[in-house]
C-alpha positions in Angstrom: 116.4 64.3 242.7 116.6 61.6 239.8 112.3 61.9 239.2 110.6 59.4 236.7 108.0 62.1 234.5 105.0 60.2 233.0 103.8 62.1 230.1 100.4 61.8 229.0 100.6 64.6 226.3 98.0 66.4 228.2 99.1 70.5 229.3 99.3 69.1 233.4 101.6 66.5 233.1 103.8 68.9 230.5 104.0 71.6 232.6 104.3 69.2 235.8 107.8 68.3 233.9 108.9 71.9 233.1 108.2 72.8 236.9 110.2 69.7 237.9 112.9 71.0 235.8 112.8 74.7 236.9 113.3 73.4 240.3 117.0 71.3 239.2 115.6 67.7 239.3 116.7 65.0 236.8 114.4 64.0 235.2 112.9 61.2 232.4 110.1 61.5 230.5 108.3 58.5 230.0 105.2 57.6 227.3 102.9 54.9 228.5 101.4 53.3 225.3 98.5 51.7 226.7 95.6 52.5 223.5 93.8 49.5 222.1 94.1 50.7 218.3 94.5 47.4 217.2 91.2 45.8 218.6 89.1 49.5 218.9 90.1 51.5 215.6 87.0 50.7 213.9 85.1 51.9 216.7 86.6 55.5 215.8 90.3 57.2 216.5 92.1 56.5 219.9 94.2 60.1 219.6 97.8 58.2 221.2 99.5 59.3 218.4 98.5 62.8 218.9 99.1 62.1 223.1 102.6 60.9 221.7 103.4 64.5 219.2 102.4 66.4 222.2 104.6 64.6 224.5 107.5 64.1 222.0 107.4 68.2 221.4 107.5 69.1 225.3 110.4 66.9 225.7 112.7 68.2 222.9 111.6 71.6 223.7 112.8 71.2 227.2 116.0 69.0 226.2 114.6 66.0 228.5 114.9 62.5 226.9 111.5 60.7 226.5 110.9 57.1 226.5 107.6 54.9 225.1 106.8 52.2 226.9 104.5 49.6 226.0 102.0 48.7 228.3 99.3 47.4 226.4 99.3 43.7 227.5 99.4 44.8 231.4 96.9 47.0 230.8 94.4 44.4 229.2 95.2 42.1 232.0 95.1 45.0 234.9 91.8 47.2 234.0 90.3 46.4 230.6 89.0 42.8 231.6 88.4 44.0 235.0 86.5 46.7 233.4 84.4 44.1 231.0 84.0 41.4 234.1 82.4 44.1 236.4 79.8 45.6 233.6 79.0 41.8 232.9 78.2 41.7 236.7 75.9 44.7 236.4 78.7 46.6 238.1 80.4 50.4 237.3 84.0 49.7 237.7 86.1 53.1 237.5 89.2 52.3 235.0 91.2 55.6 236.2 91.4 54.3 239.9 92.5 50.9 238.8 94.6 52.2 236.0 96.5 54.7 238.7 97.0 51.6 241.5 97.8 49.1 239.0 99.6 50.4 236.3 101.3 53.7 236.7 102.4 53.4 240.4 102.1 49.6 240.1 103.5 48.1 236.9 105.7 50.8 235.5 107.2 51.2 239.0 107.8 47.5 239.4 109.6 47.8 235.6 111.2 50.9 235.3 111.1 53.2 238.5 113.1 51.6 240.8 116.1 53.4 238.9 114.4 56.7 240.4 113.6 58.3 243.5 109.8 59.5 242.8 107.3 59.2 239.7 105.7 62.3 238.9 102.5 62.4 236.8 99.7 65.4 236.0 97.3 64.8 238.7 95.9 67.2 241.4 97.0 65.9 244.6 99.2 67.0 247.3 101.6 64.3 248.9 102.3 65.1 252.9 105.4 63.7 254.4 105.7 63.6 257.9 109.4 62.7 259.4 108.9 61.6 262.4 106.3 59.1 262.0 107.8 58.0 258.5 104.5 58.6 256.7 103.2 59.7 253.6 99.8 61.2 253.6 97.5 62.3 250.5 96.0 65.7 250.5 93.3 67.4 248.3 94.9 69.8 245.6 94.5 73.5 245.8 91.9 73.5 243.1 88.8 72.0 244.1 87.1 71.1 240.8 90.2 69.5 239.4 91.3 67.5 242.6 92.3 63.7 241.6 92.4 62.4 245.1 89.7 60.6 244.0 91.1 58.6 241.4 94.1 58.0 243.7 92.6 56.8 246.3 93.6 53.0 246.0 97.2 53.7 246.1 99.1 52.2 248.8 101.6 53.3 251.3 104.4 52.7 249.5 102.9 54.1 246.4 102.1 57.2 247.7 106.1 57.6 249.3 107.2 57.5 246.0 104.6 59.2 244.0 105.1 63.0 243.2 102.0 65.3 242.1 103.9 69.0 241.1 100.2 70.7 240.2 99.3 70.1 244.3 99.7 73.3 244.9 98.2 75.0 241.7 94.6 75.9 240.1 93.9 74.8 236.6 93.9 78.4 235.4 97.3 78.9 236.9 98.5 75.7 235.1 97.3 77.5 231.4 99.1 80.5 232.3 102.1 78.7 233.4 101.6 76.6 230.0 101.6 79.9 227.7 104.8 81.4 229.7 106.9 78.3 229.2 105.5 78.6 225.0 104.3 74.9 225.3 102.8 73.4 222.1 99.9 72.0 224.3 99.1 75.2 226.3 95.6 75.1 224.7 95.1 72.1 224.2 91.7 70.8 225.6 91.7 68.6 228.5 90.8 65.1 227.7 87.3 63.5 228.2 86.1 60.2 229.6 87.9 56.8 230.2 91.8 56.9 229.7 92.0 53.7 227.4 89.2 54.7 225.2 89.8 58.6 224.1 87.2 59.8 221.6 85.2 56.2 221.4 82.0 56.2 224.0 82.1 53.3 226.4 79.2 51.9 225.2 80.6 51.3 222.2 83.7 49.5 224.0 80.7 47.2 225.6 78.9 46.5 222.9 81.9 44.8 221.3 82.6 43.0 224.1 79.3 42.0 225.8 77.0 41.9 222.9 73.5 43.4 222.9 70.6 41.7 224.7 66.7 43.0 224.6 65.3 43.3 227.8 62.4 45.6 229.4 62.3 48.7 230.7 59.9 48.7 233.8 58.6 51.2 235.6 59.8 50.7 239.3 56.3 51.5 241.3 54.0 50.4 238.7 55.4 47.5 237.1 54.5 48.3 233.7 56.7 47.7 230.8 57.9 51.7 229.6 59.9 50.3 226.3 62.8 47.8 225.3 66.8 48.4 225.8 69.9 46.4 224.5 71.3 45.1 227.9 71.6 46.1 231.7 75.8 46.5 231.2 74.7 49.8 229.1 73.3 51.6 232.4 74.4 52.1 235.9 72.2 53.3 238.7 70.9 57.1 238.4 71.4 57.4 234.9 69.2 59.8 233.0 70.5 60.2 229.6 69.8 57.8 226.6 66.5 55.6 228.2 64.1 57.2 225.5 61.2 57.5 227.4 58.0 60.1 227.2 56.5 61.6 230.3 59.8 61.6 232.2 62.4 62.7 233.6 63.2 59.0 234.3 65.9 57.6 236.5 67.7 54.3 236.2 66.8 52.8 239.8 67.5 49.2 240.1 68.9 46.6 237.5 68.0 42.7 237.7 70.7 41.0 235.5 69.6 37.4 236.2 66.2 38.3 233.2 68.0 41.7 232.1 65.6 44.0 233.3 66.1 47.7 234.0 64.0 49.5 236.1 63.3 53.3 236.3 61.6 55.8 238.5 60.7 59.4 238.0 60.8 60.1 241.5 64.4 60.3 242.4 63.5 60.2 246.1 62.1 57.0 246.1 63.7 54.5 248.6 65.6 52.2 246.0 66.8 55.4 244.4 67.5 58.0 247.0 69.7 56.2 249.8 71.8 57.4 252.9 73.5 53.6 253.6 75.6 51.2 251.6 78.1 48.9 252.4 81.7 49.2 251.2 83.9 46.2 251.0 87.5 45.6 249.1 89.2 48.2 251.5 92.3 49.9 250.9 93.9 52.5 253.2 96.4 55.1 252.0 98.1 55.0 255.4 98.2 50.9 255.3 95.9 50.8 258.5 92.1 51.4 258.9 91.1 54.7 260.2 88.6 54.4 263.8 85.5 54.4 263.6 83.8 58.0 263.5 82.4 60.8 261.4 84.5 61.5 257.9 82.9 63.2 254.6 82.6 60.6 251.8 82.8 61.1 247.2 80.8 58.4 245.8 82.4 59.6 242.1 84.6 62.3 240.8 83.9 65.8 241.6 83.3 68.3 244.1 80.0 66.6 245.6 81.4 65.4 248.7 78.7 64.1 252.1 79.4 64.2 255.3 79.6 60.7 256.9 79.7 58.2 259.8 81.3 54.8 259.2 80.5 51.4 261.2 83.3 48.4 260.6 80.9 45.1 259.5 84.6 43.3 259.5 87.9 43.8 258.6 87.1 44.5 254.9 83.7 45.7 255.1 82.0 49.1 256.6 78.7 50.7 256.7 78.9 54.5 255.5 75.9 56.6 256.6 75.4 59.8 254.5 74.2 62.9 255.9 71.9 63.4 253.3 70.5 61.0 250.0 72.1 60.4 247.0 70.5 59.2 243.8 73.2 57.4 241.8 75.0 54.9 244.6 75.4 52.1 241.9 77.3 48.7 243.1 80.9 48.6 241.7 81.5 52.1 242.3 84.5 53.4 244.4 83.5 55.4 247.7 86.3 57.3 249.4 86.5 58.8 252.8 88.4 62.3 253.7 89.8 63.1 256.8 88.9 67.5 256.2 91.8 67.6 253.6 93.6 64.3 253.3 92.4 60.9 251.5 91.9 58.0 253.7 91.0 55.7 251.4 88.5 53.4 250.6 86.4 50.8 249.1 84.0 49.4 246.2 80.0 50.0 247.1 78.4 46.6 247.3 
């Protein structure tokens, strides 16, 4: 099979690549340059050119030609000021689903892998092909804590018949065994932390450059009173902890108002505005291409093995109620919620 390899310069995509070529596929390697050096580097280092060393080293170790491709404009256009628009809104966007839908299995397909049969990547997910109904479904990976389904979850039909995932089937300590055997110059190399697009440099910094700093209150959600100051609701998302500064806590992030910038906070998480079993989900997209019937599913409101079990209720054709078995603290507008079928990714949608 001719197979498109996007290399990351991370240990799962290289050893992805070696296992592709164990198995007698002919493959590609291909670089995505999508880092925003130009416009982040005083922020602090965006590590592509070490992503690049990595990548470059597995190839020629391997004998597998590897190609850069530049990205950067689509990428702006595609996520980044997606990304920016939704924080502005008082929104928390995920850049990793949109990068995923849009980019890898959107842009580079549209540009370069037509010439190939499947595009590979790093990610933990299984790909199901059933040949009798011609579909393609998307399963949970093997490895529970590192399943990406998640971050998948708004590719479409067509992108998941020509998507490969080779680490499906694997754990993430078999991968670093698998790494050491082959000798790749990655095999320790730590995983890499937080949005794809912004490496080392903390998002808030990316915000600040983009959206400014704004004083506004901190109010206590059942009293009213004023608790300190911050620098502008786009810095929190609903059930944050970390970084309010207050005494006599812990406090929670429990509602924003971005019309007078005003964050509020609770220190009982089980509040009503804080802990809540129903949302709405709108923006809709289903692996399969059609909607699943209405019924009981489980639902992950982020990343990560947290997963509630749910019953859905259609509002219209791109909107649904999802009722958790169970409260959760951090449902925050913006964010992606996506239902499972036991083992397979339906899809989803963006909480309202």
């Amino acid at each position: 099979m001719n197979i498109a390899m996007l290399l990351s310069g991370g240990v799962d995509s290289s050893v992805s690549m070696r296992l592709l070529q164990d198995a007698g596929h002919d493959l590609t390697a291909f670089y995505i340059k999508i880092w925003l050096e130009e416009e982040l580097a005083f922020l602090g280092e965006c590590p592509w050119e070490d992503d690049l060393k990595y990548a470059r080293a597995v190839c020629d170790q391997a004998g597998i030609e590897l190609r850069i491709v530049n990205f950067q404009k689509e990428y702006w256009q595609e996520v980044v000021a997606t990304v920016i628009s939704e924080a502005r809104a008082g929104r928390t966007p995920n850049p990793d689903i949109l990068c995923n839908s849009r980019i890898k299995f959107g842009m580079f397909y549209e540009s370069f892998g037509q010439d190939f049969e499947k595009v590979a990547t790093g990610h933990y997910a299984q790909i199901e092909e059933r040949h009798a109904q011609q579909e393609f479904f998307l399963k949970k990976s093997q490895d529970p804590i590192k399943d990406q389904t998640y971050f998948l979850s708004r590719l479409s039909q067509a992108q998941v018949a020509r998507a490969l995932f080779p680490l499906g089937g694997y754990t993430k300590e078999t991968v670093r065994v698998l790494a050491a055997r082959y000798g790749l110059s990655n095999a320790a190399r730590k995983d890499s932390q937080g949005i794809c697009f912004l490496g080392t440099i903390a998002f808030d910094k990316f915000l600040e450059q983009y959206l400014g700093k704004k004083e506004g209150n901190i109010v206590d959600l059942e009293t009213g009173d004023i608790l300190g100051k911050h620098d502008g609701f786009w810095f929190y998302t609903i059930g944050q902890r970390r970084g309010l500064g207050l005494s006599g806590g812990p406090w929670y992030v429990a509602d924003k108002n971005i019309e007078d910038n005003t964050v509020f906070v609770s220190n009982d998480w089980r509040s009503e505005e804080m802990a809540r079993d129903v949302f709405v989900v709108n923006d809709l997209n289903w692996v399969s291409g059609s909607a699943p019937k209405e019924g009981s599913f489980s639902v992950k409101i982020r990343h990560g093995e947290k997963e509630y079990p749910c019953a859905i209720t259609f509002l219209d054709e791109d909107r649904l109620e999802v009722r958790l078995k169970g409260f959760d603290r951090g449902i925050a507008s913006g964010q992606s919620a996506v239902l499972y079928d036991n083992e397979y990714c339906l899809g989803g949608g963006l909480i309202m």
